[in-house]
C-alpha positions in Angstrom: 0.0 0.0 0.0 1.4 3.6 -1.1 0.1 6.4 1.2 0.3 10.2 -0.1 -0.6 13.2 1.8 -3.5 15.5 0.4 -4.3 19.4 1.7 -8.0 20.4 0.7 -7.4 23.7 -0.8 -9.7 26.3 -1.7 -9.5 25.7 -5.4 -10.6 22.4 -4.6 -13.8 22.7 -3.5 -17.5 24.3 -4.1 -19.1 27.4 -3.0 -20.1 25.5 0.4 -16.3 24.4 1.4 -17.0 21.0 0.3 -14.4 19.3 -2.0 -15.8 19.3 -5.3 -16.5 15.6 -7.0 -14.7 15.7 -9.5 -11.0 16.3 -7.7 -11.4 13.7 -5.9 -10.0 12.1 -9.1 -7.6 14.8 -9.4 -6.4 13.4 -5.8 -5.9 9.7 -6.8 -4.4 11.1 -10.3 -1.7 12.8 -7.4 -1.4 10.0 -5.7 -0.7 7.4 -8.4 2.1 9.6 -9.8 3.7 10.2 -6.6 3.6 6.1 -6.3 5.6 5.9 -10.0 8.1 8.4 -8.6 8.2 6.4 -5.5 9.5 3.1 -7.2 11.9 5.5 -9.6 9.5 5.8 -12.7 9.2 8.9 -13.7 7.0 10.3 -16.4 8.6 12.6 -18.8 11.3 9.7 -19.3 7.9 7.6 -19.8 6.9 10.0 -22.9 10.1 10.1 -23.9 9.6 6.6 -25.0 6.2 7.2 -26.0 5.0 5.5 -23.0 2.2 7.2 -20.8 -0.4 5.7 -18.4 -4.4 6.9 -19.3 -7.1 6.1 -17.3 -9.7 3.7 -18.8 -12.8 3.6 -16.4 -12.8 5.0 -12.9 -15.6 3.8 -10.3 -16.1 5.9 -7.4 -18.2 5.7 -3.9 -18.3 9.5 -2.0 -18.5 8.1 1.4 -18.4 11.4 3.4 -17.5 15.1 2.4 -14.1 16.1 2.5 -13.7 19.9 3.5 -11.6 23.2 3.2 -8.3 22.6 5.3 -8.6 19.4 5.8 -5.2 17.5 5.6 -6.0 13.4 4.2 -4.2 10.3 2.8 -4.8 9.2 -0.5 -3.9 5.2 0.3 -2.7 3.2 -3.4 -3.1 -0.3 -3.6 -2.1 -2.3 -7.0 -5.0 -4.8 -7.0 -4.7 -6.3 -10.3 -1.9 -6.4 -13.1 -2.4 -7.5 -16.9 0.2 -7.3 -19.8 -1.0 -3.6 -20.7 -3.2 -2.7 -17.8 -2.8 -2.0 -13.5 -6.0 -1.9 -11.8 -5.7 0.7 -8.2 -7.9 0.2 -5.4 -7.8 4.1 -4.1 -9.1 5.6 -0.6 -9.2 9.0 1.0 -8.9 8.8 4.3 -7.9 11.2 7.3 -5.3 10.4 10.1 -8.3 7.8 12.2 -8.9 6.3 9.4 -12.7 7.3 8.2 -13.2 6.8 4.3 -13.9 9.9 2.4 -14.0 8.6 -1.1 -12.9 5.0 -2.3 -12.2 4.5 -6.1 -11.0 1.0 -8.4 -9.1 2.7 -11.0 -8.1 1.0 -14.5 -5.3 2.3 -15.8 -3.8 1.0 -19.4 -0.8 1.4 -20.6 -0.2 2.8 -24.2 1.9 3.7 -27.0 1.1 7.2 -27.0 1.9 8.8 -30.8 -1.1 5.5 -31.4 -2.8 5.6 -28.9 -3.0 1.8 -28.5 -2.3 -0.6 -25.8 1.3 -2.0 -25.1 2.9 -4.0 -22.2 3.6 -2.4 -18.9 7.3 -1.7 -19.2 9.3 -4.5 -17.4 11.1 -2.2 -14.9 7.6 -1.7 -13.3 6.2 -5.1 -13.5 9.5 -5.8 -11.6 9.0 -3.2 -8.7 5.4 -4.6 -8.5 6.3 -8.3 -8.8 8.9 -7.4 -5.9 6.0 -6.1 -3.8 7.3 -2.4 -3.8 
């Protein structure tokens, strides 16, 4: 499990103080590109192999409202790996614990000048094979 810190600014939320429902995504985008740096991936030498990561369906539960100021963890867990794809089971949660949001996240791997699906490069099926 990769954990990454989260303030709620102001930008992120609604007229109310309330986080807005869509950054919520914005917040596990954060977090799963804090994980790549986190196991030495980083991605502008990605695209500079015309490699980048899209997302290809995101399913989200809003458990409670997340507000102005509040500082959270967006927790990262790997929960399924296929030759071109990673599927992220994502949670926002504060420091007790108490879900926020939780998302399953499939993200595919792809040549990007083609747009079309390619392996997961092998340095990163290694880190996840390893259990980084």
């Amino acid at each position: 499990m990769f954990r990454w810190p989260i303030s709620v600014y102001y930008e992120d939320t609604d007229a109310g103080g309330v986080v807005y429902h869509s950054n919520y995504l914005n917040f596990f985008e954060r977090a799963r590109t804090e994980w790549l740096k986190a196991i030495g991936v980083k991605q502008t030498a990605l695209l500079a192999e015309d490699i980048a990561f899209v997302v290809k369906k995101a399913e989200l539960d809003f458990c409670r409202a997340a507000r102005f100021e509040q500082d959270l963890f967006v927790e990262s867990l790997v929960i399924d790996m296929k030759k071109a794809s990673l599927t992220f089971q994502q949670r926002l949660v504060d420091h007790q614990g108490v879900v926020y949001c939780e998302g399953k996240i499939l993200v595919a791997c792809i040549t990007l000048s083609r747009m079309k699906p390619r392996a997961i490069p092998h340095n990163i099926v290694q880190e996840l094979k390893s259990g980084s």
